[in-house]
C-alpha angles and dihedrals in degrees: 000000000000090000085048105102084035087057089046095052088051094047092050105035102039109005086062108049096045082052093047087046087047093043095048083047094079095037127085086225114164131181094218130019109037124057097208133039126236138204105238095172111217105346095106087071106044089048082055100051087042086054118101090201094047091051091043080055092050094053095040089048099051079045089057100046092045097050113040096033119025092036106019101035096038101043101049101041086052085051094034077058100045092047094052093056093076098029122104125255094255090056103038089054081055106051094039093055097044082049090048105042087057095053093044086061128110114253101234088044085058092043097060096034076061101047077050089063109042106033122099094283101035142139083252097055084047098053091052102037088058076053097053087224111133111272125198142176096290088184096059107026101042102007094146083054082046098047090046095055093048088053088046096058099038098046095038086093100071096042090046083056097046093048096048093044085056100043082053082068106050110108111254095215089066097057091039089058086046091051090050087041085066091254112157132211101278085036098055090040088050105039108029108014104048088033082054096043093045097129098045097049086049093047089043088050081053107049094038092048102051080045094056096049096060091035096131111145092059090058100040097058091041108044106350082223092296166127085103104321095308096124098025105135126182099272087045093049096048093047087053097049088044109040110021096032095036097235106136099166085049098043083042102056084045082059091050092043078060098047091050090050092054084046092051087047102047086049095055087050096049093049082055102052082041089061090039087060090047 
């Protein structure tokens, strides 16, 4: 009884909505043109997977989530955290405040303080032209590098946190006895601390991944998925076929495609974590 109005907030506010998005996946439901919807069972999915620009979202997206979360989050919070152990306390204030502002901030205010930064007059450009090195348009030739690196430097910050939260915890005397083992530095990170901080580096890959695939503010003020469709990722895409071309049913099932990607994901993860235990 106690976990009842728990229960009940869960039911209404995300139970339902998933229920309402499953349910729109299989109508033809619009918000201009036809009058009635229409169950049209699962054509809204093969019309998806037959779709060029859907399957461009899926591997940008993968792109996207590969490269901005699983390799550049992770990698450098987990070296941002190794390198503030044996900083001093000055430089580690300053670091953490510069990490963390950027994560604090809103995701559309990032968004455009990045665009600000990449695009043809930008702070970029700048940077390279009082360098004499060859500058070009970020946001149209490369725009998903440009999108990755924007997602790198505004979600470092929680992975920063989760991994020195978990060095805090590995035990000194083993990498005392490491030290005295002639370990040196790569070898003691490699072979006594990650093996150590597993489970956090698994539950970190977790949490930041299911974050980056449904990242959409920072995109969208950056690129709004172009040029073209060279940096339309899922949520993007769906956005774009729901809002801006009125089909709900169509916009709705490429909601549920990502919901089942984050599932597919989380449950990778957790299989890991399960054989970790064993």
């Amino acid at each position: 009884m106690p976990l009842l109005p728990s229960a009940v907030l869960l039911a209404v506010f995300l139970a339902g909505p998933i229920g309402y998005c499953v349910y729109y996946a299989f109508t033809n439901m619009q918000l201009t043109g036809s009058a009635t919807t229409d169950f049209v069972g699962f054509d809204n999915f093969t019309r998806a997977f037959g779709d060029p620009d859907f399957l461009n979202a899926v591997w940008l997206t993968l792109v996207f989530v590969v490269g901005s979360a699983i390799i550049g989050q992770n990698t450098l919070g987990l070296a941002l955290a190794v390198m503030m152990e044996k900083a001093s306390k000055p430089v580690k204030a300053i670091t953490n405040a510069v990490v963390i502002a950027a994560w604090v901030l809103p995701e559309v205010v990032a968004g455009y303080l990045m665009y600000a930064f990449f695009f043809q007059q930008g702070s970029l450009n700048a940077i390279l032209d009082s360098l004499h090195l060859p500058q070009q348009n970020w946001l149209y030739t490369l725009p998903i590098l440009a999108a990755c690196l924007a997602n790198v430097w505004r979600g470092t910050a929680f992975s920063m946190m989760v991994y020195s939260a978990a060095l805090n915890d590995v035990p000194q005397e083993l990498i005392e006895a490491a030290e005295m083992d002639g370990a040196g530095p790569w070898q003691r990170l490699w072979r006594v601390t990650l093996p150590v901080i597993r489970r956090s580096i698994m539950t970190n890959l977790m949490l930041v991944t299911l974050q980056t695939l449904s990242v959409f503010g920072l995109i969208y003020a950056m690129t709004r998925g172009g040029p073209g469709n060279k940096s339309q990722t899922l949520p993007i895409f769906m956005y774009q076929q729901a809002f801006q071309n009125s089909l709900i049913g169509y916009g709705t099932a490429i909601a549920l495609v990502l919901l089942l990607v984050g599932a597919l994901f989380s449950t990778v993860y957790i299989r890991l974590l399960k054989l970790e235990e064993d």
